[in-house]
N, C-alpha and C positions, 0 to 999 in steps of 0.2 A: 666507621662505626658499625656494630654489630648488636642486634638482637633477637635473644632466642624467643622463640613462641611456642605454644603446644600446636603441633596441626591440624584444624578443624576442616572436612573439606568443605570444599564452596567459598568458603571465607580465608584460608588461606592464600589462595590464589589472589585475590582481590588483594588485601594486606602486603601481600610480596610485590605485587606491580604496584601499586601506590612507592612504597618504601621504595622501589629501583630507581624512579625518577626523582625523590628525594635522596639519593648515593647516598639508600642505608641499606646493607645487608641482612637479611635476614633469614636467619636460621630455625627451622621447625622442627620441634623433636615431638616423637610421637607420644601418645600418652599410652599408661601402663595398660597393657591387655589382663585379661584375667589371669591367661596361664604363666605373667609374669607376681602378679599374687597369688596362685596358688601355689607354684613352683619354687619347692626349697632347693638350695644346691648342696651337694651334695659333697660332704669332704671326703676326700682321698684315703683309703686304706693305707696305713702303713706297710712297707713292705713286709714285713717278718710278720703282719696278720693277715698275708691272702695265702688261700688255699692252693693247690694242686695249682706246686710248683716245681720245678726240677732246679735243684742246687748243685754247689761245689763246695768238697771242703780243700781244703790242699794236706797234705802229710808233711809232718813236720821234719821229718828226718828223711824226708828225699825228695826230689821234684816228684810222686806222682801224686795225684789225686783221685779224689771220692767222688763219681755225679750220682746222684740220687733221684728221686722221684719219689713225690707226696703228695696223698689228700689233704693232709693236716696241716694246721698254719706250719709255716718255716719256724716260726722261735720254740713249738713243741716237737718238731723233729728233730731240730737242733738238743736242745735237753736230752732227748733221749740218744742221742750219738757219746754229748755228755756223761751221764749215766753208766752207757753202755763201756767209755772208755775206764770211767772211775770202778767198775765191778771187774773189768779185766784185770787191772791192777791191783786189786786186792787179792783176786784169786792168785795172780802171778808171784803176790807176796806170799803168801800161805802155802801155795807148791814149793818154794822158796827155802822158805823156813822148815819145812817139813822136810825137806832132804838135806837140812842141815843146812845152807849156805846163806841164807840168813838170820841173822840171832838181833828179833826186833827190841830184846829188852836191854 
């Protein structure tokens, strides 16, 4: 048989030798200290919102890749690689088209 108690000192001790000679176990858990009430815990950043990180992207059309390095969260660096590939390819159209060798309409 098992019983938990809060442990008070002085009086614990006492309480537990009593209970041994009656073959009961007893278990003392401590009571809550302040810095377990004032202390919030704290949840975890998701990855793609911590800062000054060094990533990888991979290229799609060969084994090599991109490592980078940033202050900025990872999901707004990322955007902006985004961005960056969607404006090359407009201009790449427009160079394109303009030398004739695409006709977007």
């Amino acid at each position: 048989m098992h019983k938990m108690k809060p442990y008070i000192k002085g009086i614990s001790e006492k309480i537990e030798h009593v209970c041994r000679s009656l073959n009961i176990k007893t278990v003392f858990t401590s009571t809550p200290t302040l810095k377990k009430h004032l202390m919030k815990v704290k949840t975890p950043t998701e990855k793609s919102k911590i800062k000054e990180v060094v990533y990888e992207i991979p290229f799609m059309d060969c084994s090599m890749v991109h490592v980078g390095k940033t202050g900025r969260t990872l999901d707004k660096r990322l955007k902006e690689h985004q961005n960056a590939v969607k404006r090359h390819m407009m201009r790449r159209m427009v160079l394109l088209y303009m030398h004739g060798t695409v006709n977007i309409m």
